[in-house]
C-alpha positions in Angstrom: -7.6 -41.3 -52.2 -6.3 -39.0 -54.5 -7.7 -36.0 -55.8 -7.5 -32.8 -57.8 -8.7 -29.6 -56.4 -8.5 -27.4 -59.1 -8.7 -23.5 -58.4 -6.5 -24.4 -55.2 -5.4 -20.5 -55.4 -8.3 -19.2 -54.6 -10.1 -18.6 -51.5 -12.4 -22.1 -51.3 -10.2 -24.0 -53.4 -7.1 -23.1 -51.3 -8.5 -23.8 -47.8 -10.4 -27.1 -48.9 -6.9 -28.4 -50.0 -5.4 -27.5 -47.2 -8.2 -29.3 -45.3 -8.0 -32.4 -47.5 -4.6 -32.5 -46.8 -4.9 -32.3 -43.0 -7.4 -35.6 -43.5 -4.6 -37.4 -45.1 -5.3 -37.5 -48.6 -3.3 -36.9 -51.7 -3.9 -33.3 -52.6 -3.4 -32.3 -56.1 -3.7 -28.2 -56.5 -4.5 -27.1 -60.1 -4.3 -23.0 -60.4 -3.1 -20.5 -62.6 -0.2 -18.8 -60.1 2.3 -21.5 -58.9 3.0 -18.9 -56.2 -0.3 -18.5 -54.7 -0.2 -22.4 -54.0 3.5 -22.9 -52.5 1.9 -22.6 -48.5 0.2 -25.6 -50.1 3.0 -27.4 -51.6 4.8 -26.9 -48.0 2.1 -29.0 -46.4 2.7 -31.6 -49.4 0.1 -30.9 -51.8 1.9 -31.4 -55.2 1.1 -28.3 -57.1 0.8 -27.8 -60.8 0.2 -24.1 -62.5 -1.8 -23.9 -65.6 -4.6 -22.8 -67.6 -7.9 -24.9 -67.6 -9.1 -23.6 -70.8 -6.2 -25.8 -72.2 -8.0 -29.2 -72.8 -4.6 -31.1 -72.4 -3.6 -29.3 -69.2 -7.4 -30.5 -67.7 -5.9 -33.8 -68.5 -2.4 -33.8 -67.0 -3.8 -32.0 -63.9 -6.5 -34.8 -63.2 -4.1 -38.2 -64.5 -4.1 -40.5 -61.7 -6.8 -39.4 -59.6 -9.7 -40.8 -57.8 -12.0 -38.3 -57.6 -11.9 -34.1 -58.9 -13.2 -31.0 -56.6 -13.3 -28.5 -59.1 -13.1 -25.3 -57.7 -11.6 -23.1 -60.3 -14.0 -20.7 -62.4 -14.5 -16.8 -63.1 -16.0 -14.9 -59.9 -17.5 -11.3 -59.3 -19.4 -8.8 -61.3 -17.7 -7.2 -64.0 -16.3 -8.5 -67.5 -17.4 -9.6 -70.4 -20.2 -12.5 -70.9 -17.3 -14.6 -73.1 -14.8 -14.2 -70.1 -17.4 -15.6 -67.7 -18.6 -18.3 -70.0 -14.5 -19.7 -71.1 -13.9 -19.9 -67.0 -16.8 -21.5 -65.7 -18.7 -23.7 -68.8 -15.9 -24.3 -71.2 -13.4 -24.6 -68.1 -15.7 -27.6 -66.3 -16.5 -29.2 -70.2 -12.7 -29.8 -70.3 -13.1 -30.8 -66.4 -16.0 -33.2 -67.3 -14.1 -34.8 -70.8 -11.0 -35.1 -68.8 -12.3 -37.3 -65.9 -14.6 -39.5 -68.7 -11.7 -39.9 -70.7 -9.6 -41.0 -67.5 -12.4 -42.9 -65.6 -12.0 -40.8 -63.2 -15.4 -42.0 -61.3 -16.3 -38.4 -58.8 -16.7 -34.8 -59.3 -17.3 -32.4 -56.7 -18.4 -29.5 -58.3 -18.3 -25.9 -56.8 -21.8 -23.7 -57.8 -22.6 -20.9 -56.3 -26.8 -19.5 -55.1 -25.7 -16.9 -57.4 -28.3 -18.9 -59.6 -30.8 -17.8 -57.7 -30.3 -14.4 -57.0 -32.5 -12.2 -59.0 -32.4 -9.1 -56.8 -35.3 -9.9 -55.0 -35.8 -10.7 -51.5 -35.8 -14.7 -51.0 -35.9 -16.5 -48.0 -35.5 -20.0 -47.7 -34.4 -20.9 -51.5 -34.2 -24.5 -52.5 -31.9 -26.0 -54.9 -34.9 -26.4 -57.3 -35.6 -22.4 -57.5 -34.8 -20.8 -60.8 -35.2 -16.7 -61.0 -37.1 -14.9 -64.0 -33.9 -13.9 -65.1 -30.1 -14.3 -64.0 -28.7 -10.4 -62.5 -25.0 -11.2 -63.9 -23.4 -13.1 -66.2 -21.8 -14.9 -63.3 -25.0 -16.3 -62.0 -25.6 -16.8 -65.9 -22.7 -19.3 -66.7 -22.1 -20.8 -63.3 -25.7 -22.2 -64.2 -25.1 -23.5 -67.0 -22.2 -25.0 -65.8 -24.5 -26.5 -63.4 -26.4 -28.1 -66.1 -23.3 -29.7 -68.0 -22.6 -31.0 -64.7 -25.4 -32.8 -63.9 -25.9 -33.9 -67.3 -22.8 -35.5 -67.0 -24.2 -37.3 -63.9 -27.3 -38.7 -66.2 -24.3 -40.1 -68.2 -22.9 -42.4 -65.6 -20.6 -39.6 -64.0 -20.5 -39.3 -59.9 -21.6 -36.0 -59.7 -22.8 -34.0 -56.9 -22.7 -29.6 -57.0 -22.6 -27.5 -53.7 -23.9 -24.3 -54.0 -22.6 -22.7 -50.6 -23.6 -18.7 -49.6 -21.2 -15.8 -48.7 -18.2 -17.5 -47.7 -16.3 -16.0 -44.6 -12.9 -16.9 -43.3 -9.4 -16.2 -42.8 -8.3 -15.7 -46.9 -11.4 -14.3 -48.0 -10.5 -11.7 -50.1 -14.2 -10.6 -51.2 -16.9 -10.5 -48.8 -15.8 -8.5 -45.6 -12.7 -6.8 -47.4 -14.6 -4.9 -49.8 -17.0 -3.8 -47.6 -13.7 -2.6 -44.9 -11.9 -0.6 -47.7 -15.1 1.3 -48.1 -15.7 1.8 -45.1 -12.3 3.3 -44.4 -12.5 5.5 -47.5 -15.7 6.8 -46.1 -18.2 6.0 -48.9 -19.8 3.2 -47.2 -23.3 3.8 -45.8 -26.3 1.1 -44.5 -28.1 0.3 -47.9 -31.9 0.1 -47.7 -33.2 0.1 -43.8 -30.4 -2.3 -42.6 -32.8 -5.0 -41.5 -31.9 -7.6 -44.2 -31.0 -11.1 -43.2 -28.6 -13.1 -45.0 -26.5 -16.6 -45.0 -23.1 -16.5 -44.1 -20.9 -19.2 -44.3 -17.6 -20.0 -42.4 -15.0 -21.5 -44.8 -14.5 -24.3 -42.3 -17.9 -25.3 -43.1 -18.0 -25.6 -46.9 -14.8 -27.4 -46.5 -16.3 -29.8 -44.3 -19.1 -29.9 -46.8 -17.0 -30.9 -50.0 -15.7 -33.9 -48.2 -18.7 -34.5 -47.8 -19.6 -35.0 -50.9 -16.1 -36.8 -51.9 -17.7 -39.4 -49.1 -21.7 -39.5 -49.9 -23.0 -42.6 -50.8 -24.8 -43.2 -54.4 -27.9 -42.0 -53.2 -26.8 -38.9 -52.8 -25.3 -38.3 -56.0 -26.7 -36.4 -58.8 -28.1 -33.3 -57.7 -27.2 -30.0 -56.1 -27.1 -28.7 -52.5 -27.1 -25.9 -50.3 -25.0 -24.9 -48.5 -24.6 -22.5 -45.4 -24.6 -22.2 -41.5 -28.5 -22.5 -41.9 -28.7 -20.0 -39.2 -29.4 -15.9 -41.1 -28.4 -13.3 -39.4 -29.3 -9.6 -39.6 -26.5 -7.8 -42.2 -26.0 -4.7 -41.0 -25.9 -5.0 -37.4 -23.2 -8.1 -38.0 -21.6 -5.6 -40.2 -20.9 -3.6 -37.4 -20.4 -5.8 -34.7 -17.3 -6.7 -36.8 -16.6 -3.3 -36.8 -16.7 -3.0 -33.3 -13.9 -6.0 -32.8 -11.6 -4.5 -35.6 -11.7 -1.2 -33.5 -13.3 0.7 -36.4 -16.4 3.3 -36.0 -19.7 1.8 -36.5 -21.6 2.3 -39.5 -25.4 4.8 -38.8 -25.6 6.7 -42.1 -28.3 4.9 -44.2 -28.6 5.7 -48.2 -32.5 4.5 -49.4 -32.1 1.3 -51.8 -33.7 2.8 -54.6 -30.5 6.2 -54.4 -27.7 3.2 -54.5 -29.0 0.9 -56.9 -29.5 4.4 -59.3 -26.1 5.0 -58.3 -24.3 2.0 -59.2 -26.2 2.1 -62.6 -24.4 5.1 -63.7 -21.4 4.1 -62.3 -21.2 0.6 -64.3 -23.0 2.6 -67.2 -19.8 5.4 -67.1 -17.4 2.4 -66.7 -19.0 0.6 -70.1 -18.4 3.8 -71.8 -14.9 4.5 -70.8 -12.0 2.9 -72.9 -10.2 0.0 -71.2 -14.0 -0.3 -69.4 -12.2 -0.6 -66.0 -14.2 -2.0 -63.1 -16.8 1.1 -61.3 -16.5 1.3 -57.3 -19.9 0.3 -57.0 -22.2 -2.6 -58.7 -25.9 -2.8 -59.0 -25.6 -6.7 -57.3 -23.6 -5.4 -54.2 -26.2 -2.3 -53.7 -28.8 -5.4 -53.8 -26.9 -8.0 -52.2 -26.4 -5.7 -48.9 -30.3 -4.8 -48.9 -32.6 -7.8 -49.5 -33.2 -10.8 -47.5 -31.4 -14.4 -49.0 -31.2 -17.4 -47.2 -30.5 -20.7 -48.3 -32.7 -23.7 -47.4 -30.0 -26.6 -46.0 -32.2 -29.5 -45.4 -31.3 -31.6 -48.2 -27.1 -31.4 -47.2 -28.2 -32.4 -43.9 -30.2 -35.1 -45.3 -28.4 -37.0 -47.9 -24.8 -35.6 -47.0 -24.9 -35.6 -43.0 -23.8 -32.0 -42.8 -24.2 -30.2 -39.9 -22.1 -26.8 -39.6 -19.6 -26.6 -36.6 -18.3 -23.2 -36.7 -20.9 -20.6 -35.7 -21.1 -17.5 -38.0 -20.2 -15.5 -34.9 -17.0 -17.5 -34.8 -16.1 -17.3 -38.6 -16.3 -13.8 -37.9 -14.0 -14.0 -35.5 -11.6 -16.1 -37.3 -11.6 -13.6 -40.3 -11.1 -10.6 -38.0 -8.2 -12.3 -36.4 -7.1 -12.6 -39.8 -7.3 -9.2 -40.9 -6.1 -7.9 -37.7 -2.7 -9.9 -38.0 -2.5 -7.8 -41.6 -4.0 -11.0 -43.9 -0.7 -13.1 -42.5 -0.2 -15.6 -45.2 -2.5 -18.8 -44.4 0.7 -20.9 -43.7 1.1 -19.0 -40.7 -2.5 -18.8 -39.4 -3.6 -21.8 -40.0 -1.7 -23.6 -37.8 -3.2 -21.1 -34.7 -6.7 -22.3 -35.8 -5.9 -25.9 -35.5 -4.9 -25.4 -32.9 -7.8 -23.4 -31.8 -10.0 -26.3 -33.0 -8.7 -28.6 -30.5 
């Protein structure tokens, strides 16, 4: 099989092709930065740099393939509602017209439970949940992309969307880094009481979980899933344990929910107002992300995909402290030790 991972120089995108790759399939790595991709063209992916907002580059990248796992699209907080739309609706419509145009028969299509998240607590969400209202213009668009998605599915496309939680590994560049370089600049504190549980997801996992999908038989097609270790786990104390193996003080100063979220409100509110609007230290979602429960209900991947997660949080943790520990080494080099690992 032959396939197109597109936003191959990201995080997700970037270790699935890598893991694709390792299974012996043609790998072909869509991304903006050739040079972001080249530990991938190494291990024989063939790479191609471009912009997916170009209709005719969504067509190169995808001629001759089996199958798409599109991966590419605009991610955190800040930016306009136009930036977020152009990367992750306009970007899969040119994903979605290039594969009809092709017969290209399956997409794989990355979400995110940012569609769910409302700022609320939530336990045990299901892929039907919809929020009184989206927090960002992330969770915004990457619904609607969503929608185009499986409306393409109604249309006689292959279509399956994984919606996976908090993604932790060796390359994340989001999740536990953010929360480290605050914590060395001294502004981080426990947010709310520090009893929250939440998903997280080892990497490994939601690459296991898009071949998966690449695989599933027609009854599983046409819908969404989540996905996650299935297995919450209190924040703050992780947090720390983390900490604790990186040789780093642990965190025991708490600031009260309500304090933070006021906070990062007249931070983003000073940031709108200031010319260039550059992006505030602190957001409104990350104050509420890091204080409410969210947990993803995983029965339907295990159902209709066969997933079952096989790294432990504890030991994605571990990975992605190993990681950071070796000074983010470039993935070309670590991988190979968690292979190796694996076995």
């Amino acid at each position: 099989m032959r396939i197109l991972v597109t936003g191959a120089s990201g995080f997700i995108g970037g270790r699935f092709a890598a893991h694709a790759l390792a299974q012996g399939l043609q790998v072909v790595c869509s991304g903006r930065q050739m040079a972001a991709m080249g530990w991938l063209a190494e291990r024989g992916a063939e790479c191609i740099a471009g912009d997916l907002l170009d209709a005719a580059f969504a067509l190169k990248a995808s001629a001759g393939c089996d199958a798409v796992v599109h991966c590419a699209g605009a991610v955190g907080t800040w930016g306009s509602y136009q930036h977020f739309y152009d990367a992750n609706v306009r970007v899969t419509e040119h994903i979605i017209a290039a594969m009809q145009q092709q017969q290209i028969p399956r997409l794989v299509h990355l979400s995110s439970p940012s569609i769910y998240f409302d700022g609320q607590h939530h336990r045990d969400v299901s892929e039907d949940f919809k929020p009184p209202r989206f927090f960002d213009h992330y969770g915004a668009t990457k619904y609607l992309a969503d929608q185009k998605v499986l409306a393409a599915g109604r249309q006689g496309l292959e279509v399956i969307a994984l919606r996976p939680r908090l993604v932790i590994g060796a390359g994340d560049t989001s999740v536990f880094p953010r929360l480290l370089r605050a914590h060395q600049s001294g502004r981080l504190r426990i947010i709310g009481r520090g009893d929250n549980r939440v998903d997280l997801t080892p990497v490994e996992n939601v690459s296991q979980a898009l071949l998966l999908a690449l695989q599933a038989p027609s009854t599983a097609l046409g819908r969404a899933y989540n996905i996650s270790n299935g297995d919450p786990v209190a924040f703050w104390p992780t947090f720390n344990r983390l900490l604790g193996t990186l040789g780093m003080p642990p965190l025991t100063q708490h600031m009260p929910y309500a304090l933070a979220y006021g906070l990062a409100s007249i931070a983003e509110l000073k940031a709108r107002l200031t010319p260039g609007q550059p992006e505030p230290a602190i957001f409104r979602l990350g104050m509420a992300v890091m204080a409410r429960d969210f947990n993803l209900d995983i029965s339907a991947a295990r159902e209709h995909l066969g997933y079952v997660p096989t790294v432990s949080t504890e030991e994605g943790i571990a990975r992605f402290a190993s990681w950071w520990q070796a000074g983010m080494s470039a993935l070309a080099d670590y991988l190979p030790a968690v292979d190796a690992h694996r076995r």
